[in-house]
N, CA, C and O atoms as a GROMACS GRO file, in nm:
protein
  540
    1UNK      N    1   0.085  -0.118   0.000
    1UNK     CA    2   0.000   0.000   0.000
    1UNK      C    3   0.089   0.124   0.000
    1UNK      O    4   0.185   0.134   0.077
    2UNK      N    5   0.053   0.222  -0.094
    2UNK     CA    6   0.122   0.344  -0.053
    2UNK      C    7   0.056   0.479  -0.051
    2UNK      O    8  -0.034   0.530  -0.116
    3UNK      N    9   0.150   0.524   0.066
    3UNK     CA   10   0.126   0.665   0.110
    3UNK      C   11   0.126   0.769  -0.001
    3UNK      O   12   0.226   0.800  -0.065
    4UNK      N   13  -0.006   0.825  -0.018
    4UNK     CA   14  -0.075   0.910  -0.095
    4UNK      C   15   0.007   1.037  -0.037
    4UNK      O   16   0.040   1.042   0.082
    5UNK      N   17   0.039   1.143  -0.134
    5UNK     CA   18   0.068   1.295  -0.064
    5UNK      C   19  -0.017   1.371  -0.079
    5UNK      O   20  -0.039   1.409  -0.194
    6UNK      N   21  -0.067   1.403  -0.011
    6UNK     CA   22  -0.169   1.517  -0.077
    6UNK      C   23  -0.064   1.641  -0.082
    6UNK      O   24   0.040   1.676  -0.026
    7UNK      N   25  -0.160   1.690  -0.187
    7UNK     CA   26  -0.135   1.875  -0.222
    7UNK      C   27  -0.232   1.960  -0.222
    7UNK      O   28  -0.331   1.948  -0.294
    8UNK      N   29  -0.212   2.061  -0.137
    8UNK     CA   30  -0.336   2.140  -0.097
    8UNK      C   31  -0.273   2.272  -0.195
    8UNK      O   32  -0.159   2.319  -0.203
    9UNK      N   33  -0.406   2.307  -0.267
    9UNK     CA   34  -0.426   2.370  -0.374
    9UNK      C   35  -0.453   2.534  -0.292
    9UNK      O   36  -0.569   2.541  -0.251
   10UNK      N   37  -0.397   2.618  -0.272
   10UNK     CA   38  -0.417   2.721  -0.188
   10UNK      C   39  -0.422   2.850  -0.239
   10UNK      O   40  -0.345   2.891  -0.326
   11UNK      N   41  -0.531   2.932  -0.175
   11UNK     CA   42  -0.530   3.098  -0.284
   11UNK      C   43  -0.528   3.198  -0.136
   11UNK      O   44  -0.621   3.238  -0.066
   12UNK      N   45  -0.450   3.209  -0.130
   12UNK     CA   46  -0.416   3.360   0.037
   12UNK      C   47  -0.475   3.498  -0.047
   12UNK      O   48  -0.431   3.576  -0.131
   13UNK      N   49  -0.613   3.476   0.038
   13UNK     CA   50  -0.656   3.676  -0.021
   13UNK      C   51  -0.574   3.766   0.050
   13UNK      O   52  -0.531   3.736   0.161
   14UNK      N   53  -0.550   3.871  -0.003
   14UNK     CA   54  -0.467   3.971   0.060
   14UNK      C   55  -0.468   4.100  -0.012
   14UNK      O   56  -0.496   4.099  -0.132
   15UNK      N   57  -0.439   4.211   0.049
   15UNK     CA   58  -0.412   4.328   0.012
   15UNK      C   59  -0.305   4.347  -0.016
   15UNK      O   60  -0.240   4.248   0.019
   16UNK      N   61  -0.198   4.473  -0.096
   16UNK     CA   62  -0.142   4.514  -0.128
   16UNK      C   63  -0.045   4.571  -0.054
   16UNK      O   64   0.078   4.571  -0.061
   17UNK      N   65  -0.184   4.656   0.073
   17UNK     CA   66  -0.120   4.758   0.172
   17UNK      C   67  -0.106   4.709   0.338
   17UNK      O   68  -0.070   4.778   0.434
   18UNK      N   69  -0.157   4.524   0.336
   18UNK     CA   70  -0.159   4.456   0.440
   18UNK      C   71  -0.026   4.318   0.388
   18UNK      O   72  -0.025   4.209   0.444
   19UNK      N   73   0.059   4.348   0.292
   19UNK     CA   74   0.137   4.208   0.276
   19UNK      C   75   0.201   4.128   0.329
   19UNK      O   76   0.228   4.013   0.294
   20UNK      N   77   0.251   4.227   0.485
   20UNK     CA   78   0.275   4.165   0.612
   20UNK      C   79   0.176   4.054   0.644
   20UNK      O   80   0.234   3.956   0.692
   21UNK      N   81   0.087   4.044   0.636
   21UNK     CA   82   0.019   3.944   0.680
   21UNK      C   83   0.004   3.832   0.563
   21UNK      O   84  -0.021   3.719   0.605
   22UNK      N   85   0.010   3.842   0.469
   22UNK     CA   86   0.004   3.711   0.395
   22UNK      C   87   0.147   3.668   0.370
   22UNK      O   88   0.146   3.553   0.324
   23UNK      N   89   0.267   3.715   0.384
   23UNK     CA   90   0.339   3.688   0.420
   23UNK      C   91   0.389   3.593   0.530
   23UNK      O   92   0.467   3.498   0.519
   24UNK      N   93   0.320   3.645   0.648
   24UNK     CA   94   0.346   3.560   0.743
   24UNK      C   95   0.275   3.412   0.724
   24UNK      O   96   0.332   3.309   0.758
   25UNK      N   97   0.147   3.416   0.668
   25UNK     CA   98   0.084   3.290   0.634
   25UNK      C   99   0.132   3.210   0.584
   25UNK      O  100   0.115   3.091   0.611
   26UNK      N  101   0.227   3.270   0.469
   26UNK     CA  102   0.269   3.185   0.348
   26UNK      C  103   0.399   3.119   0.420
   26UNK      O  104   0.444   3.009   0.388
   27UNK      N  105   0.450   3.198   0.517
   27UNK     CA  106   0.546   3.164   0.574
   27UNK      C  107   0.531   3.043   0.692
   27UNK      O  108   0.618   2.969   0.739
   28UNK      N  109   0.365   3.055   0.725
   28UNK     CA  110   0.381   2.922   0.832
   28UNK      C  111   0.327   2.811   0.788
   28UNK      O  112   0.316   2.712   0.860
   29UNK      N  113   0.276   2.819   0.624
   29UNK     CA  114   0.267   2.732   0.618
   29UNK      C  115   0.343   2.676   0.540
   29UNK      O  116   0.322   2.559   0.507
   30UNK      N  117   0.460   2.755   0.488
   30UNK     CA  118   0.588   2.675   0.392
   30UNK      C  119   0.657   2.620   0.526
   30UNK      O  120   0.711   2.518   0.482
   31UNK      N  121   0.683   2.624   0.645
   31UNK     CA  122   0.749   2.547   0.738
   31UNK      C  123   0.700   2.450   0.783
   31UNK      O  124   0.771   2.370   0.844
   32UNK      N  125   0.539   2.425   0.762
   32UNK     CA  126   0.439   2.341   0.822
   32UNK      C  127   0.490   2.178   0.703
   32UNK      O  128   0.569   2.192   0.609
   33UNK      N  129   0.436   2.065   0.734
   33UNK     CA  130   0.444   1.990   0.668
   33UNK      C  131   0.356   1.973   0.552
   33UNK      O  132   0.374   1.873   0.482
   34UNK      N  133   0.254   2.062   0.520
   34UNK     CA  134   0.174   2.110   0.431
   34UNK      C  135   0.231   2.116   0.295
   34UNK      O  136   0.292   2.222   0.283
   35UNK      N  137   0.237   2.016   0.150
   35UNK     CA  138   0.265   2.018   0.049
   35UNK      C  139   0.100   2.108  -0.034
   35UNK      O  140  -0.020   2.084  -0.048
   36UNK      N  141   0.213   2.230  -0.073
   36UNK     CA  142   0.095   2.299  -0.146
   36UNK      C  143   0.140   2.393  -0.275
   36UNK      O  144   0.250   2.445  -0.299
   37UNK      N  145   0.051   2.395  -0.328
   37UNK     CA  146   0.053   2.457  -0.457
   37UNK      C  147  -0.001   2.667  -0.415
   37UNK      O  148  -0.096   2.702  -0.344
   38UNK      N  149   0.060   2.725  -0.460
   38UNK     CA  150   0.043   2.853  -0.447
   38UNK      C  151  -0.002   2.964  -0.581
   38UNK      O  152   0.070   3.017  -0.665
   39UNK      N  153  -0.183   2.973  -0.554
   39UNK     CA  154  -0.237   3.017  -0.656
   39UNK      C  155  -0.225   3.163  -0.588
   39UNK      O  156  -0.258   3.233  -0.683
   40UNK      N  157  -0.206   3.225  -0.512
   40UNK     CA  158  -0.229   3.347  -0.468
   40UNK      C  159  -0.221   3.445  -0.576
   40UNK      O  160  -0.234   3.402  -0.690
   41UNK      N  161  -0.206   3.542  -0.562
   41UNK     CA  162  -0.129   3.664  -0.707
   41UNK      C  163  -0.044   3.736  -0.590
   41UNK      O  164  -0.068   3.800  -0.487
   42UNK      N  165   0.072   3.690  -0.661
   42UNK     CA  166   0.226   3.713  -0.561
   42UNK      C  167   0.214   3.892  -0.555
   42UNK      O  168   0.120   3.946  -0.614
   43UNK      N  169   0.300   3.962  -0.493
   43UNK     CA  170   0.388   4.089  -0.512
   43UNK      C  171   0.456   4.101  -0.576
   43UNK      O  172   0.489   4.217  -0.599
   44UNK      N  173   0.528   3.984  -0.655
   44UNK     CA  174   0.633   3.988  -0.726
   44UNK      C  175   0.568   3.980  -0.845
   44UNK      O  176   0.636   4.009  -0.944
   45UNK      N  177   0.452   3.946  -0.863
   45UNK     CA  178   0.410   3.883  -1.018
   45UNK      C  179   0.255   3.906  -1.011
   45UNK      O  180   0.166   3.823  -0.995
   46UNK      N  181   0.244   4.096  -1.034
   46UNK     CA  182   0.079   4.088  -1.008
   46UNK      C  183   0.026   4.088  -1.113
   46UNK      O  184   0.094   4.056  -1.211
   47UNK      N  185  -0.120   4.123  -1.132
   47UNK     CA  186  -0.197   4.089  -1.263
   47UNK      C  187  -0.193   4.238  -1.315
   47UNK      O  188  -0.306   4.284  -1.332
   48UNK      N  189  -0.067   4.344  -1.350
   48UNK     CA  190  -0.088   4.427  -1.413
   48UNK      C  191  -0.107   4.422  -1.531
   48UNK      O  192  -0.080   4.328  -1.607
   49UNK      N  193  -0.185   4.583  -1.570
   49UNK     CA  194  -0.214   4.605  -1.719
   49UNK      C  195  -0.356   4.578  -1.758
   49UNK      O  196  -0.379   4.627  -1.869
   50UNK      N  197  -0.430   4.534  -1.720
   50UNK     CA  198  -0.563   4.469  -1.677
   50UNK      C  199  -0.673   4.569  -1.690
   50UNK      O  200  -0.663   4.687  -1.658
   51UNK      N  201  -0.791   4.505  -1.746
   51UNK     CA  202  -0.895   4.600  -1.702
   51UNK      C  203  -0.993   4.533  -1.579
   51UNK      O  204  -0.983   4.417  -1.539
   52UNK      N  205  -1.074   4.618  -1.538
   52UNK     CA  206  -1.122   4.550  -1.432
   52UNK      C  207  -1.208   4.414  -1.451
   52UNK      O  208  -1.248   4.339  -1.362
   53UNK      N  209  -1.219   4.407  -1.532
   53UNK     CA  210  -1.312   4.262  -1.593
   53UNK      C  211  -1.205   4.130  -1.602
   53UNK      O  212  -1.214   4.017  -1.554
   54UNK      N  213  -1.108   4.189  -1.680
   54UNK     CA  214  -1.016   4.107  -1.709
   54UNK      C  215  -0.970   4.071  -1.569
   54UNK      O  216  -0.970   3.953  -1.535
   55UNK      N  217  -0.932   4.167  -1.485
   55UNK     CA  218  -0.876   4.123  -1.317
   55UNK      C  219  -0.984   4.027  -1.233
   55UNK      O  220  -0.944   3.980  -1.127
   56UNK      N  221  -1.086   4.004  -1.269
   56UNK     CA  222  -1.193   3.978  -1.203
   56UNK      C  223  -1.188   3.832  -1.325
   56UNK      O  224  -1.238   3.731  -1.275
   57UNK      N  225  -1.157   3.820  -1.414
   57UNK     CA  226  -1.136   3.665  -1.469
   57UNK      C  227  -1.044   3.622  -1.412
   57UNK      O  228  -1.066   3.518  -1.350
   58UNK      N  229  -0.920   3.672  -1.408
   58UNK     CA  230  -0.829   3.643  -1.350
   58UNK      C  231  -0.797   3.560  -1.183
   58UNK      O  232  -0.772   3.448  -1.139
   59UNK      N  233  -0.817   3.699  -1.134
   59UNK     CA  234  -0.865   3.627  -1.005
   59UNK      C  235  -0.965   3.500  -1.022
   59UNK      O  236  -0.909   3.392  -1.009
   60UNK      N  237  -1.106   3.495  -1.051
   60UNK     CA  238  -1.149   3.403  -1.056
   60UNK      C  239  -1.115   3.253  -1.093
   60UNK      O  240  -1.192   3.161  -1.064
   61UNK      N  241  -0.984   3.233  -1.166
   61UNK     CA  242  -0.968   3.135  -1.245
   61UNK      C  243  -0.831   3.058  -1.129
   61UNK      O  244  -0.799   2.943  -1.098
   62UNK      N  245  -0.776   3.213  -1.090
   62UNK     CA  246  -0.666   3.175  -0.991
   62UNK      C  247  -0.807   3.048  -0.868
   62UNK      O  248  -0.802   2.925  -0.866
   63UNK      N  249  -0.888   3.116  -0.804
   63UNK     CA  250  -0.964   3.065  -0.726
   63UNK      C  251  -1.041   2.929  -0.790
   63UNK      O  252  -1.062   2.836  -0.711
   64UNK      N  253  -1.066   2.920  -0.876
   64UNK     CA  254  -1.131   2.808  -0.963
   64UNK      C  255  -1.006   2.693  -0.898
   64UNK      O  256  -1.043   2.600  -0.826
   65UNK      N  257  -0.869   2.711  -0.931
   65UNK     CA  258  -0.804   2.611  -0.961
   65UNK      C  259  -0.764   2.566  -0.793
   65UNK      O  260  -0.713   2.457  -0.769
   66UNK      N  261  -0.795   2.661  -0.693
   66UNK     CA  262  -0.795   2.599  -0.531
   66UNK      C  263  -0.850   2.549  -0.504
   66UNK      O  264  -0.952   2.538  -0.571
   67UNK      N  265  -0.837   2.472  -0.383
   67UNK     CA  266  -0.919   2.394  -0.314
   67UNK      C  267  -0.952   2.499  -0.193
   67UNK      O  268  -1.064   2.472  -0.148
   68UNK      N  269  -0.913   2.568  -0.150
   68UNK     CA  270  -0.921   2.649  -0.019
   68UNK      C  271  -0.915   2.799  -0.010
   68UNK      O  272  -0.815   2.821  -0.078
   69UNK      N  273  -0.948   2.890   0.022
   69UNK     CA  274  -0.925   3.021  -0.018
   69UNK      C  275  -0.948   3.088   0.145
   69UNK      O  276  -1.050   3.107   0.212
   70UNK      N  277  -0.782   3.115   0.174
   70UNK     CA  278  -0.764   3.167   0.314
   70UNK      C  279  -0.760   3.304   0.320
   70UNK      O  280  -0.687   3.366   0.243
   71UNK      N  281  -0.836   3.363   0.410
   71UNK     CA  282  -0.859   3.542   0.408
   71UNK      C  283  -0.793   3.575   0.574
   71UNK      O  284  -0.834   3.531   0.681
   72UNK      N  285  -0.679   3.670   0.545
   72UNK     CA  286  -0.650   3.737   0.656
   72UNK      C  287  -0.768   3.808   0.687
   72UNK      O  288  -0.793   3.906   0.617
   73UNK      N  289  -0.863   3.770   0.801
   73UNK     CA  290  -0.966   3.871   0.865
   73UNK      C  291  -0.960   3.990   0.907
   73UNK      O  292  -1.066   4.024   0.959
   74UNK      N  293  -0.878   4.073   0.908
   74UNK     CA  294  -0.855   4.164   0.930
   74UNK      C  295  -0.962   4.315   0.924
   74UNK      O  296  -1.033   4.304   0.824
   75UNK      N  297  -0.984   4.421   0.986
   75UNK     CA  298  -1.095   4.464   0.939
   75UNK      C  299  -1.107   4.559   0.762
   75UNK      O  300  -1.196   4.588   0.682
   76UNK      N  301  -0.990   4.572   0.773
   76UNK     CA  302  -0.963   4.599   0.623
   76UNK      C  303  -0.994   4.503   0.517
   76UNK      O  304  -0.935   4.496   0.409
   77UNK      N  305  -1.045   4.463   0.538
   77UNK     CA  306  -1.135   4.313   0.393
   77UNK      C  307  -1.235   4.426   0.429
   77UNK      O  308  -1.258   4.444   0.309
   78UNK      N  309  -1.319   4.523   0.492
   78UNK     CA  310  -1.429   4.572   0.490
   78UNK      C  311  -1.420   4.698   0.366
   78UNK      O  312  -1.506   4.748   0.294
   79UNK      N  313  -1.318   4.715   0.378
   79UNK     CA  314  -1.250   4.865   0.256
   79UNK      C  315  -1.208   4.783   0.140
   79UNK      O  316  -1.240   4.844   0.038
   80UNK      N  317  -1.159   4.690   0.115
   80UNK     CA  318  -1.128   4.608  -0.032
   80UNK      C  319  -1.264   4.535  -0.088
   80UNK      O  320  -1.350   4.457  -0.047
   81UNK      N  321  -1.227   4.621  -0.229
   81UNK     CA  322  -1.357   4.565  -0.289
   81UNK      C  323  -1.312   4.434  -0.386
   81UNK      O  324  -1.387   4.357  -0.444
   82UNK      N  325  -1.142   4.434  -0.384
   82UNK     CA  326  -1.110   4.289  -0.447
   82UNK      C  327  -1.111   4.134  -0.375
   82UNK      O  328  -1.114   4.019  -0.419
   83UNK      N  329  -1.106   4.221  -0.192
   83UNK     CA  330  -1.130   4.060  -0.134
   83UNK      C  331  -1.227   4.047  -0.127
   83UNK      O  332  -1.263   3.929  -0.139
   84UNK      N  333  -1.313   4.128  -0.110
   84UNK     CA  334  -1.503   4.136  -0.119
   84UNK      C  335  -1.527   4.019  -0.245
   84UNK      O  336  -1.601   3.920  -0.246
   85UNK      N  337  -1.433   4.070  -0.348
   85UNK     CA  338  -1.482   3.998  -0.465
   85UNK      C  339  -1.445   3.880  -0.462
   85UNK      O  340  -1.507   3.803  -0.534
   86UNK      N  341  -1.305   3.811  -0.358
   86UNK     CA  342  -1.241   3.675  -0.366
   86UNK      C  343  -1.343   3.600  -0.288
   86UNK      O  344  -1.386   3.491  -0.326
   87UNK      N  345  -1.390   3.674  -0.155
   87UNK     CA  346  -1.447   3.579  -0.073
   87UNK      C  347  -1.620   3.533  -0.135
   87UNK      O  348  -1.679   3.434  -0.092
   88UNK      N  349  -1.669   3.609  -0.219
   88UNK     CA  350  -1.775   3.625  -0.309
   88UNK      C  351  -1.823   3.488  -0.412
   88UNK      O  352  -1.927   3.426  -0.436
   89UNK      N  353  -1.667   3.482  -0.460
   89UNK     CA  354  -1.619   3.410  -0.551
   89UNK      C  355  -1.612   3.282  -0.538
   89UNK      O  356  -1.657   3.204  -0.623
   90UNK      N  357  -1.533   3.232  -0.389
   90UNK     CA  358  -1.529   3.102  -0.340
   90UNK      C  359  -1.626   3.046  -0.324
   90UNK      O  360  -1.658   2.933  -0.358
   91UNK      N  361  -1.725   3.188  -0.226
   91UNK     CA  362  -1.854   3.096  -0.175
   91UNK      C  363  -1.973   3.088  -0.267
   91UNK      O  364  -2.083   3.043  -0.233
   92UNK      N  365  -1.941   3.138  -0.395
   92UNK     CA  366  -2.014   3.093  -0.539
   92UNK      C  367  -1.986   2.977  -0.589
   92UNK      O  368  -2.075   2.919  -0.652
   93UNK      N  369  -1.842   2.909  -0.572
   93UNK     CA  370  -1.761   2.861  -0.641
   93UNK      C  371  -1.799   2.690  -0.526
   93UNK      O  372  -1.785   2.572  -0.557
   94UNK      N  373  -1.849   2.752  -0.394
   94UNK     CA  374  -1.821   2.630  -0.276
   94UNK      C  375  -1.739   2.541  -0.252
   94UNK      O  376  -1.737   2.418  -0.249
   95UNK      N  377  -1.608   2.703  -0.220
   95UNK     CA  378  -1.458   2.671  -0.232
   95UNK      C  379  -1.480   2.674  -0.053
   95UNK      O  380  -1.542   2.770  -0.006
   96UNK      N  381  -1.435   2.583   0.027
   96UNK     CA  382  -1.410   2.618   0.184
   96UNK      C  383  -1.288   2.774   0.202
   96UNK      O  384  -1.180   2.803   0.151
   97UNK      N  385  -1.359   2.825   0.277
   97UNK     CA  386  -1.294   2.989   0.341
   97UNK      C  387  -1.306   2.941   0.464
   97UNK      O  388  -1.390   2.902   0.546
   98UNK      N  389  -1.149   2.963   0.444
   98UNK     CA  390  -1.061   2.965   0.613
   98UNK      C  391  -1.062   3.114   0.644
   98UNK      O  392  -1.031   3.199   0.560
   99UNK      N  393  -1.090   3.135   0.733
   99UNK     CA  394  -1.041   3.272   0.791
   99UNK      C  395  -0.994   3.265   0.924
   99UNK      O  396  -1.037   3.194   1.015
  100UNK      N  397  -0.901   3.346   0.923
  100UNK     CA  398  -0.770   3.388   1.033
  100UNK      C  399  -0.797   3.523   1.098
  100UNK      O  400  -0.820   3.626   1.035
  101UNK      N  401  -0.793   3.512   1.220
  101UNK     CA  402  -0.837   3.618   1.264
  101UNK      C  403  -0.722   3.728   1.318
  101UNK      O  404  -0.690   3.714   1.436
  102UNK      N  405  -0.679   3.800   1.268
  102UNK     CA  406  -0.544   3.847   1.307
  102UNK      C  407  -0.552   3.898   1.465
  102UNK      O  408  -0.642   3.933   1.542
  103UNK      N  409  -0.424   3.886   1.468
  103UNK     CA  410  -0.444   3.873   1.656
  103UNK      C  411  -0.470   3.987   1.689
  103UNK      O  412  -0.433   4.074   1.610
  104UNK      N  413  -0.545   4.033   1.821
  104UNK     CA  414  -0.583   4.127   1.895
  104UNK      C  415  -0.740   4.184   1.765
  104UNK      O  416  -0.784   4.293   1.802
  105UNK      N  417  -0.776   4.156   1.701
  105UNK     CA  418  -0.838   4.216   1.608
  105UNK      C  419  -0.973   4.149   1.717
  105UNK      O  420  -0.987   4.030   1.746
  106UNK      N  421  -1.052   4.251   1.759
  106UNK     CA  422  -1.172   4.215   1.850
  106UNK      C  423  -1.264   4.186   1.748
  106UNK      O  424  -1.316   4.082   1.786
  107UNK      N  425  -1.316   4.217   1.638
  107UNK     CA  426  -1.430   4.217   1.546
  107UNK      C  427  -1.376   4.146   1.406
  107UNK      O  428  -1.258   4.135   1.376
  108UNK      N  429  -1.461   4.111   1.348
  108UNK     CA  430  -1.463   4.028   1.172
  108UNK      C  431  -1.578   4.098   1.120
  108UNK      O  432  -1.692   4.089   1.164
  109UNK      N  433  -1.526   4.187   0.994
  109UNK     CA  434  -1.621   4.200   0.881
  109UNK      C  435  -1.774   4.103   0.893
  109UNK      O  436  -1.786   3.991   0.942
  110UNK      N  437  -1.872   4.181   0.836
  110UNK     CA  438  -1.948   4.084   0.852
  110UNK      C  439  -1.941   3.937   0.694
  110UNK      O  440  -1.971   3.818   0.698
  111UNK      N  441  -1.911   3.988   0.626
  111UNK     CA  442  -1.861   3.926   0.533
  111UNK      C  443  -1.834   3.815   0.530
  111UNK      O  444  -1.886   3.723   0.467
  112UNK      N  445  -1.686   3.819   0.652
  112UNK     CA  446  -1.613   3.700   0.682
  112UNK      C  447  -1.746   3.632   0.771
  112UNK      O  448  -1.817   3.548   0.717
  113UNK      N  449  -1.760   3.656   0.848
  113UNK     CA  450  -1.839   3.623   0.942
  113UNK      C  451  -1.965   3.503   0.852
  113UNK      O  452  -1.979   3.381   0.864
  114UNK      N  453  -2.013   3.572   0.794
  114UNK     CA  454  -2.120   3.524   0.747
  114UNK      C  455  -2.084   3.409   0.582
  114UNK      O  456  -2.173   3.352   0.519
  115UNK      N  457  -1.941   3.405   0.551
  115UNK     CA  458  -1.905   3.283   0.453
  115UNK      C  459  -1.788   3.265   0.495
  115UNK      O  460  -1.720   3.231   0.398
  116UNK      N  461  -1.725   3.268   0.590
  116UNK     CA  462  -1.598   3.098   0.613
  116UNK      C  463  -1.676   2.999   0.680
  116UNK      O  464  -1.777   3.008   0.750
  117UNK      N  465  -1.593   2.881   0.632
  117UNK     CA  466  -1.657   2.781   0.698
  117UNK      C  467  -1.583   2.746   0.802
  117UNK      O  468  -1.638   2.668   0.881
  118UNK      N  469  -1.458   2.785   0.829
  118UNK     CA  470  -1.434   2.840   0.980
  118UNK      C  471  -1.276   2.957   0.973
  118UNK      O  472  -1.205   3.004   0.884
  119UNK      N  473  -1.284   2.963   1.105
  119UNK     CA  474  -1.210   3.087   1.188
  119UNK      C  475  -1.131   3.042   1.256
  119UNK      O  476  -1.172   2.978   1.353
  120UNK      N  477  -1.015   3.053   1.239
  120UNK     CA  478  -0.910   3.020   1.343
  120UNK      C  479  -0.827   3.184   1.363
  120UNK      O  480  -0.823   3.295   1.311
  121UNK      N  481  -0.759   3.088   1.497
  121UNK     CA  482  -0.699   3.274   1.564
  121UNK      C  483  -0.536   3.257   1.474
  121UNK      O  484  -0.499   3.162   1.405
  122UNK      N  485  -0.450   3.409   1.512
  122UNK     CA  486  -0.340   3.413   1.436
  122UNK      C  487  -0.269   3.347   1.498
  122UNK      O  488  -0.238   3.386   1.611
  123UNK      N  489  -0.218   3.224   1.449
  123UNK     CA  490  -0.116   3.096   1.475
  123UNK      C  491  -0.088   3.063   1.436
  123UNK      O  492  -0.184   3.035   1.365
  124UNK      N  493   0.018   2.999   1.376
  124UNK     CA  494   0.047   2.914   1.287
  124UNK      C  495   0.020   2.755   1.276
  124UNK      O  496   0.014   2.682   1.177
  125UNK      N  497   0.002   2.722   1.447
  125UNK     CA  498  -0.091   2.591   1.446
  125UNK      C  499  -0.227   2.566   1.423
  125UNK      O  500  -0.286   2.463   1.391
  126UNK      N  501  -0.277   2.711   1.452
  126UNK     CA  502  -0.393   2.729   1.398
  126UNK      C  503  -0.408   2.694   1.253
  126UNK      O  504  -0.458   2.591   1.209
  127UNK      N  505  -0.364   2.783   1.193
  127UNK     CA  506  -0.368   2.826   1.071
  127UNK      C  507  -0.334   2.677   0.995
  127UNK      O  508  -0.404   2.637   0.902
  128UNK      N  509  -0.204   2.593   1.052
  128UNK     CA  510  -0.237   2.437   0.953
  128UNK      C  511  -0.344   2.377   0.952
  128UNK      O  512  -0.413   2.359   0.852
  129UNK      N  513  -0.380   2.321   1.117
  129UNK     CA  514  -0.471   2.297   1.154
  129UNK      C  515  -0.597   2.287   1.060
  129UNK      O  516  -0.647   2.188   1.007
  130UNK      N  517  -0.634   2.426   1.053
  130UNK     CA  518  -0.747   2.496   0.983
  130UNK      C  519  -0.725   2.469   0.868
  130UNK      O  520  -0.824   2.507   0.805
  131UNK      N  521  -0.650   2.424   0.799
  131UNK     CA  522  -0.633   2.368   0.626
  131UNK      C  523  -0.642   2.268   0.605
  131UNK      O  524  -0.699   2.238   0.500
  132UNK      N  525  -0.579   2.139   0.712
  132UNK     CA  526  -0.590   2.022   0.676
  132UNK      C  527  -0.779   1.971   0.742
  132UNK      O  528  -0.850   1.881   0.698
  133UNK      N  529  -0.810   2.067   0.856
  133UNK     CA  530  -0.941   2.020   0.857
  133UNK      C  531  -1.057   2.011   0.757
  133UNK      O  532  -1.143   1.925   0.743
  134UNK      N  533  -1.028   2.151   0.677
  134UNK     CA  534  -1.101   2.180   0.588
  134UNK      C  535  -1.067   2.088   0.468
  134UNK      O  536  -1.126   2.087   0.360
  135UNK      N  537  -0.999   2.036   0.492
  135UNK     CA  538  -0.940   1.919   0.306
  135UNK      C  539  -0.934   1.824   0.332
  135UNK      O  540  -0.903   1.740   0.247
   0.00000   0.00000   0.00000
């Protein structure tokens, strides 16, 4: 018999002007034993040049090809109208949304609130945890 690997197919929503935080994600879960594929849209390699339709295929297709679509909760997802549109997307798509609740952050968008299918706090045991439950 042999040991299957899984690969978790992963899309980290994030802002531009919050990259500290998907950073750190990406970072606990490249140390985690978590084999995964990284659909995000990097800093290094964004979707410029674009019109807004075209960014909105884009993104979508990035999310099509995940299995999971993790949102830093932060209350700033309430001012982005592109994670508005990721978390929109998944739960059209009935992609599981992890959401992370960044630490000390007392409140969640109602957004988040009302489409992850769960919430974990800022940890990094959390945060595996919360991926392999969901897959």
């Amino acid at each position: 018999m042999f040991n299957v690997l899984k690969i978790y197919h992963l899309f980290i929503s994030h802002s531009w002007s919050y990259s500290p935080h998907y950073n750190t994600l990406l970072e606990w879960i490249d140390r985690s034993n978590i084999v995964f594929s990284n659909y995000s849209v990097p800093y290094t390699d964004p979707f410029t040049g674009k019109t807004k339709a075209q960014l909105q295929e884009a993104i979508t297709e990035q999310i099509r090809h995940s299995s999971i679509v993790i949102i830093a909760a932060g209350m700033y997802v309430s001012y982005s109208a592109w994670i508005d549109y990721e978390i929109r997307t998944a739960a059209a798509m009935g992609k599981p949304i992890l959401a992370v609740k960044p630490w000390g952050n007392e409140r969640l968008p109602q957004i988040v609130q009302d489409s992850a299918t769960l919430i974990v706090g800022w940890n990094s045991d959390s945060v595996v945890k919360g991926i392999k439950r969901l897959l």
